[in-house]
ZAMARGU-4260 file (C-alpha; in steps of 0.2 Angstrom, whole numbers, plus 5000, padded with zeros to 4 digits):
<rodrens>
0) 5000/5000/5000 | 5007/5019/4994 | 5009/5032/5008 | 5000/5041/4997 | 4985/5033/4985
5) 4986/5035/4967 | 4971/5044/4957 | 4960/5032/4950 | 4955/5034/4932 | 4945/5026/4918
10) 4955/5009/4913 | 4971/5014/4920 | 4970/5012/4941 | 4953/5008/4947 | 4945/5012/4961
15) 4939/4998/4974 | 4922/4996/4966 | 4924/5000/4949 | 4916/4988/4937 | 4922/4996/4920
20) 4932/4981/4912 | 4922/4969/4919 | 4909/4977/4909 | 4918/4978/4894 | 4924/4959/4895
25) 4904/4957/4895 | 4899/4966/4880 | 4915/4958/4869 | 4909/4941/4876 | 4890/4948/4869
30) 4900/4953/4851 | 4908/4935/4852 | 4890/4927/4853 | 4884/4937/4839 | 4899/4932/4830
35) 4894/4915/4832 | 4877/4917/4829 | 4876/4926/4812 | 4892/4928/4804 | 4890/4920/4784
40) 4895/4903/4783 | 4901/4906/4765 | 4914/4894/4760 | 4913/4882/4777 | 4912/4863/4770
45) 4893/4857/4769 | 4895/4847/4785 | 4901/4859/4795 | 4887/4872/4789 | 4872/4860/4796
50) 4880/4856/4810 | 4884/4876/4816 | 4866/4881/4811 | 4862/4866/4827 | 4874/4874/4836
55) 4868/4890/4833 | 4851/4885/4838 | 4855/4877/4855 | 4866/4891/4860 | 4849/4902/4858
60) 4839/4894/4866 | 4852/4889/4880 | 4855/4909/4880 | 4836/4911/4885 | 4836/4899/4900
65) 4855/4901/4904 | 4864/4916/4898 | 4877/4921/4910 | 4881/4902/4909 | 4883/4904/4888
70) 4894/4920/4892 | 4907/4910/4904 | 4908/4900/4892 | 4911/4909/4879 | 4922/4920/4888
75) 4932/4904/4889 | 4951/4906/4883 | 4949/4891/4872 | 4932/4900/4864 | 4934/4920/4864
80) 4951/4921/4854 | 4944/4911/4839 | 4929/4920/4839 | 4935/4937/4838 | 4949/4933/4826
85) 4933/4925/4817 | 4925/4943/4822 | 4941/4952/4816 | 4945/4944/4800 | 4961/4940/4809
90) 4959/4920/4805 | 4949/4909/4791 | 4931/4905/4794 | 4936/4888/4795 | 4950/4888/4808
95) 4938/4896/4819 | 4926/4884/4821 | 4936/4876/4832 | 4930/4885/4845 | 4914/4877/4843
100) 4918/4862/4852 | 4927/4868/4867 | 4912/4879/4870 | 4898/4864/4868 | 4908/4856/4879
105) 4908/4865/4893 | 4887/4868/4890 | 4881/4850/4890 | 4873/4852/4906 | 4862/4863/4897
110) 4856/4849/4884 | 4852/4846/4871 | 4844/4830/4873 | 4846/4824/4857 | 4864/4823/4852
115) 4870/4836/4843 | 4886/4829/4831 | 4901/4839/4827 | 4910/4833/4813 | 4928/4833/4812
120) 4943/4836/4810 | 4946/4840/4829 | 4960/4848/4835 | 4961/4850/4852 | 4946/4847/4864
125) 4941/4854/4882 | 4929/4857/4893 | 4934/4867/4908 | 4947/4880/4908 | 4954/4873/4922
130) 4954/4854/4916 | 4964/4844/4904 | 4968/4847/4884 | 4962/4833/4871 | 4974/4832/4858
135) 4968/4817/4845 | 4982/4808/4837 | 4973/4800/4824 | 4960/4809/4813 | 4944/4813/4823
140) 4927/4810/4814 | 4916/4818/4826 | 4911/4826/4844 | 4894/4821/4851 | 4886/4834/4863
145) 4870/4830/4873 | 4864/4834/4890 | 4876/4827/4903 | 4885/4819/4888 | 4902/4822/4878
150) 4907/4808/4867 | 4920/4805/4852 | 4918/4795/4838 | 4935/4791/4829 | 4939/4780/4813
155) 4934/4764/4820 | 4926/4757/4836 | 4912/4762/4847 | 4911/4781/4854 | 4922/4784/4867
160) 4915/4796/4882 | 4927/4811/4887 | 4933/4805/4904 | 4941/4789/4895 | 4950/4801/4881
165) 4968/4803/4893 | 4967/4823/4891 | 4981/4829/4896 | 4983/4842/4911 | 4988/4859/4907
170) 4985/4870/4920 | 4994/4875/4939 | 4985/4888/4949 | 4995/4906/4953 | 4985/4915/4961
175) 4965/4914/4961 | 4957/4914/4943 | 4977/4915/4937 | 4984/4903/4930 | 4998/4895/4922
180) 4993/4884/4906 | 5006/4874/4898 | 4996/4870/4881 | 4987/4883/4870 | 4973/4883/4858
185) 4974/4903/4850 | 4975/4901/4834 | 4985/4918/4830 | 4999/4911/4842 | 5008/4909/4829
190) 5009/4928/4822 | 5022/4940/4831 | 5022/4959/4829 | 5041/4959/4840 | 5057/4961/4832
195) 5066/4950/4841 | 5053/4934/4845 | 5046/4924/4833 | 5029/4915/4836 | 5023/4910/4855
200) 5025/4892/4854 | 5023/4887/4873 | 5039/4880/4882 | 5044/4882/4899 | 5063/4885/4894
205) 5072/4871/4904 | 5064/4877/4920 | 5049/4865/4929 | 5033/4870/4931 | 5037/4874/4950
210) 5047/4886/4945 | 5038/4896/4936 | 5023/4897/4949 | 5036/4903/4961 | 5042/4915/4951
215) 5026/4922/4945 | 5017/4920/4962 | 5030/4932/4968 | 5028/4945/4954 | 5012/4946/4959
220) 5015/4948/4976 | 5023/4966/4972 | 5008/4969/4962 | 4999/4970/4977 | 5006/4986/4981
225) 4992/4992/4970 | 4978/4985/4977 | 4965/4990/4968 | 4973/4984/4950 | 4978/4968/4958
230) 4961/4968/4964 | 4953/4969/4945 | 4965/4956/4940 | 4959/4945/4951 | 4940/4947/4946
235) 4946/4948/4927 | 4956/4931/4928 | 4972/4930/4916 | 4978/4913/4909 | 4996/4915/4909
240) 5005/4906/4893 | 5027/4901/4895 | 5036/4904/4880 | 5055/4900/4887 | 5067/4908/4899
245) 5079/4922/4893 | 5093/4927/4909 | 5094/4947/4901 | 5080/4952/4890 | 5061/4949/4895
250) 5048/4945/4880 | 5029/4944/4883 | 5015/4946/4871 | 4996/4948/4872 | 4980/4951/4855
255) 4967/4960/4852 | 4959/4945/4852 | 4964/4934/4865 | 4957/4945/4881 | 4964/4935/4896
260) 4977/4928/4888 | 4996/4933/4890 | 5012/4926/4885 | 5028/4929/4893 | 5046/4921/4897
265) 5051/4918/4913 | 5066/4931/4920 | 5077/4931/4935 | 5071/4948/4942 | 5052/4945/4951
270) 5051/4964/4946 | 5053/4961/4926 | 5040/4949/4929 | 5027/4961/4939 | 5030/4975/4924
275) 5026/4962/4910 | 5010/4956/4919 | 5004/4973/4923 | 5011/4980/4906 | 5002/4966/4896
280) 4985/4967/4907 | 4984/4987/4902 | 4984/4979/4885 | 4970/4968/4887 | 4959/4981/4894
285) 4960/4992/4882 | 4960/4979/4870 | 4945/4978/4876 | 4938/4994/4874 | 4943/4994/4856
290) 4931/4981/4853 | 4917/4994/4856 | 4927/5012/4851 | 4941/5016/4841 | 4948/5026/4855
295) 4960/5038/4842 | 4951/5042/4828 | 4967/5043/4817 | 4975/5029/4828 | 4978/5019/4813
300) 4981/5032/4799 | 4995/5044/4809 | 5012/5037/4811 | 5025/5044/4819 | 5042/5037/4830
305) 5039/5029/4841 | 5044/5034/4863 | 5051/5017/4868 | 5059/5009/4853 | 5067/5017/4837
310) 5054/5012/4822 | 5038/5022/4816 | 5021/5017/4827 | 5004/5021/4825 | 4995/5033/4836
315) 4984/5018/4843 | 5004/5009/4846 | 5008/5025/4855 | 4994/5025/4867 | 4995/5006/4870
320) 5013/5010/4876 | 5008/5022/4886 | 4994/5014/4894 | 5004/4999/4898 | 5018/5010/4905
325) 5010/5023/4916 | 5003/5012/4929 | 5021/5002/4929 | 5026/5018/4934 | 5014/5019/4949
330) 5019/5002/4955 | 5037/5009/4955 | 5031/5022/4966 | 5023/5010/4978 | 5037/4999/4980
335) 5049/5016/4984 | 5037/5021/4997 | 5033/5004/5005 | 5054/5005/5006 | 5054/4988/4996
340) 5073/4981/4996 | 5070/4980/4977 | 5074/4998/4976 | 5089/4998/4985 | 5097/4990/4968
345) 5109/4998/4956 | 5097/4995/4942 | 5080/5001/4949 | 5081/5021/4948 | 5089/5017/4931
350) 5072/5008/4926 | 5061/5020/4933 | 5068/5034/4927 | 5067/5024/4909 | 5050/5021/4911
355) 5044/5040/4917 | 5054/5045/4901 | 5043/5034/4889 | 5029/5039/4897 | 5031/5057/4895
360) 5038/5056/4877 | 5021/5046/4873 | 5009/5057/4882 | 5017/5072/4873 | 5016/5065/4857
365) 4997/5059/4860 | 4994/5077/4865 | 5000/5082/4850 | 4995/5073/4838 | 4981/5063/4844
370) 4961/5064/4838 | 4951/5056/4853 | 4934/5049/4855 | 4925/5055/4871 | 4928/5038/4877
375) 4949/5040/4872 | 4948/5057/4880 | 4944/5050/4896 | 4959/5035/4894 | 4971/5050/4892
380) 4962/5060/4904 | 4965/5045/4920 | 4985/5043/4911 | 4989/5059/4912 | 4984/5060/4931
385) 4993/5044/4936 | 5009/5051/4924 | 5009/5067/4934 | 5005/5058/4951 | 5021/5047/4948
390) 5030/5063/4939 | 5031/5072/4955 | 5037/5059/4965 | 5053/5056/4956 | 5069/5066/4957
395) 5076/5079/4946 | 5090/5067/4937 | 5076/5054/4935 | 5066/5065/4927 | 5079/5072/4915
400) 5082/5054/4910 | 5083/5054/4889 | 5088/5033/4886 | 5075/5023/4878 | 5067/5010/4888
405) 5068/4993/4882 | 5054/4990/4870
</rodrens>
C-alpha cells in the first residue's frame, strides 16, 4: 500500500468498486455470441454448415434459459480468441470453428437432449478451463454433445466418452482465477508483431513448472502494492501462457483477440516479471475497449516514431505503450514508498527513470498529435493524472532521463 494513493482513472488504476472492464469483457463476450450466431457461413464445408446452424440454435435457446452460463463459456480462453479473430478477419472462417467444440463442451449440462454431432477434423478438445487438453492423434470424425453427455467417435470402434479420452493436464494455479497453462489453443499464436521473437510456441525454457509458479506468484505479490489493480485482476482472471526463459531480456505478448490471455518468458528479476504482467494486462483492457470504440480516431492512419523503441508506430501503438507503461510507473512508486529492498538495487532508479521518460515522450506525442473519442479522452484523461502523480514523485536526474526503455 502507497503512503499516498494514486488517482484512479478510467481503465488505468481503478478504484475499489469500479466495474468498467468487467463490463467491457461482458459486451465483447456479447460481440463473440453474435459472431457465432450470424456471421456468413460462406465457403465452410457442407458438413460443417448444418451442424453450426444446430449449434447455433442450442446456443439460443440455451442463451434464453442460461445466459450468464453461455457468456462464461464463451468467455472461455479456448472459445473467445477464435471467435474474435473470426469477428476480426484475423483467421479463416474455418479455423475458427474450432472454438465450437470447446464451448459445447463446457454447455452439456444445458442439453440438448438429442445429440448434437460435430463433425471433424478436431484439433484439440476441452471442457473446463481449468481441466485437461484433448489432443487426437489420429483423425477425429466427430464430437457428440448432449445433455450430461460428451462423446468422440473416431475412425473405428464404438464412441468413446470424454473422461476415458487421457486429456492431458495443462494448468497449475498462481493465484485465484490465474493461472499458468502449459498447452494453448489461440490460433494467431503463431503471428508475432516483436522484432526479436518469433511465434509463441509454449515451452517452459528448461525450467519446471514449479518454478515458474514461484516465480510468477512472487511477481504478483509486488503487484499487490496496487491494490486496487491487483484487485481487478483477480475478478478479470488471466491465463498465463510460458514461451521460454531468457537470463537478460524479457519477451511477453498479448492480442486483440485473446482477452485473458498473456504470454511471457520467465526472468530472473520478480520485478521484470510484475511489469510484464501489469504491462500486458493494460493491453488487454484496452484491448477491450477497442472492441466497442476506436479510441483515436486517426490511431491507425498517423504514424510517427515511436517513445520506447526506434521504428515508426501508429497513434493507437503509442497510446498502448503508454497505457501499459503509466501504471508500471505507479507500481514503482509503491514499492519506493513501502521501502521495498527492490529499490535499494543499482538497476532500479535506472528503470524507473526509463519508464517516466517513455511515458512522458508518449503522452506528449498523443497530445499532439492525437484525435480522441469522448471515450479516448477519458483513457488520456486517468494517464495523464497517474503520469503526473508518479512525475512528481521522482527526482530531478530521474526526470531528466533521455535513454529509451527497452521496448
Amino acid at each position: 500500500m502507497v503512503a499516498t494513493p494514486p488517482p484512479s482513472g478510467f481503465l488505468c488504476l481503478p478504484s475499489p468498486k469500479d466495474r468498467t472492464a468487467l463490463r467491457l469483457r461482458r459486451k465483447v463476450r456479447l460481440l463473440a455470441v453474435r459472431t457465432l450466431l450470424t456471421a456468413p457461413t460462406i465457403g465452410l464445408p457442407t458438413a460443417h454448415v448444418r451442424a453450426l446452424s444446430a449449434a447455433r440454435a442450442f446456443v439460443t435457446d440455451s442463451l434464453s434459459t442460461a445466459p450468464e452460463e453461455v457468456l462464461t463459456a464463451v468467455g472461455s480462453p479456448d472459445v473467445l480468441p477464435s471467435l474474435l479473430a473470426w469477428a476480426s478477419g484475423a483467421e479463416a472462417p474455418e479455423r475458427c470453428l474450432d472454438a465450437v467444440p470447446h464451448l459445447l463442451a463446457r454447455l452439456t449440462a444445458l442439453g440438448p437432449a438429442t445429440p448434437l454431432v460435430w463433425p471433424g477434423p478436431i484439433h484439440s478438445l476441452s471442457a473446463h478451463d481449468a481441466g485437461p487438453l484433448w489432443r487426437p492423434s489420429a483423425p477425429t470424425q466427430a464430437v457428440l454433445f448432449a445433455r450430461n453427455q460428451l462423446e468422440v467417435q473416431d475412425a473405428s470402434g464404438p464412441p468413446r466418452a470424454w473422461r476415458d479420452l487421457g486429456a492431458t493436464g495443462r494448468t497449475t494455479p498462481v493465484a485465484p482465477s490465474i493461472s499458468l497453462c502449459t498447452a494453448d489453443t489461440n490460433p494467431l499464436a503463431a503471428l508475432e508483431a516483436h522484432p526479436d521473437k518469433q511465434g509463441n510456441a509454449v515451452r517452459l525454457g528448461g525450467h519446471p513448472v514449479e518454478a515458474w509458479g514461484t516465480a510468477l506468484g512472487e511477481a504478483l505479490a509486488l503487484i499487490d502494492l496496487l491494490p486496487s489493480w491487483r484487485g481487478e485482476l483477480d475478478a478479470l482472471g488471466v491465463r498465463l501462457l510460458p514461451v521460454g526463459f531468457e537470463p537478460e531480456r524479457h519477451l511477453s505478448a498479448s492480442y486483440r483477440e485473446a482477452p485473458g490471455i498473456v504470454y511471457l518468458t520467465l526472468h530472473p528479476s520478480r520485478l521484470t516479471l510484475a511489469e510484464a504482467l501489469v504491462h500486458e494486462c493494460q493491453h488487454g483492457k484496452l484491448n477491450l475497449l477497442t472492441w466497442l470504440d476506436p479510441v483515436l480516431k486517426n490511431g491507425q492512419t498517423t504514424w510517427t516514431p515511436s517513445p520506447v523503441r526506434p521504428d515508426l508506430r501508429p497513434l493507437m501503438g503509442v497510446l498502448l505503450a503508454a497505457h501499459a507503461f503509466v501504471p508500471v510507473a505507479a507500481l514503482h512508486v509503491a514499492l519506493e514508498e513501502s521501502d521495498h529492498p527492490l529499490t535499494k538495487t543499482p538497476t532500479f532508479g535506472r528503470r524507473k527513470a526509463e519508464v517516466l521518460s517513455g511515458n512522458a515522450r508518449a503522452l506528449e506525442i498523443l497530445d499532439r498529435l492525437a484525435e480522441p473519442t469522448p471515450t479516448g479522452r477519458r483513457v488520456l484523461d486517468a494517464l495523464h493524472a497517474l503520469h503526473t502523480w508518479a512525475a512528481n514523485r521522482a527526482s530531478a536526474s530521474e526526470l531528466e532521463h533521455q535513454n529509451l526503455p527497452p521496448g
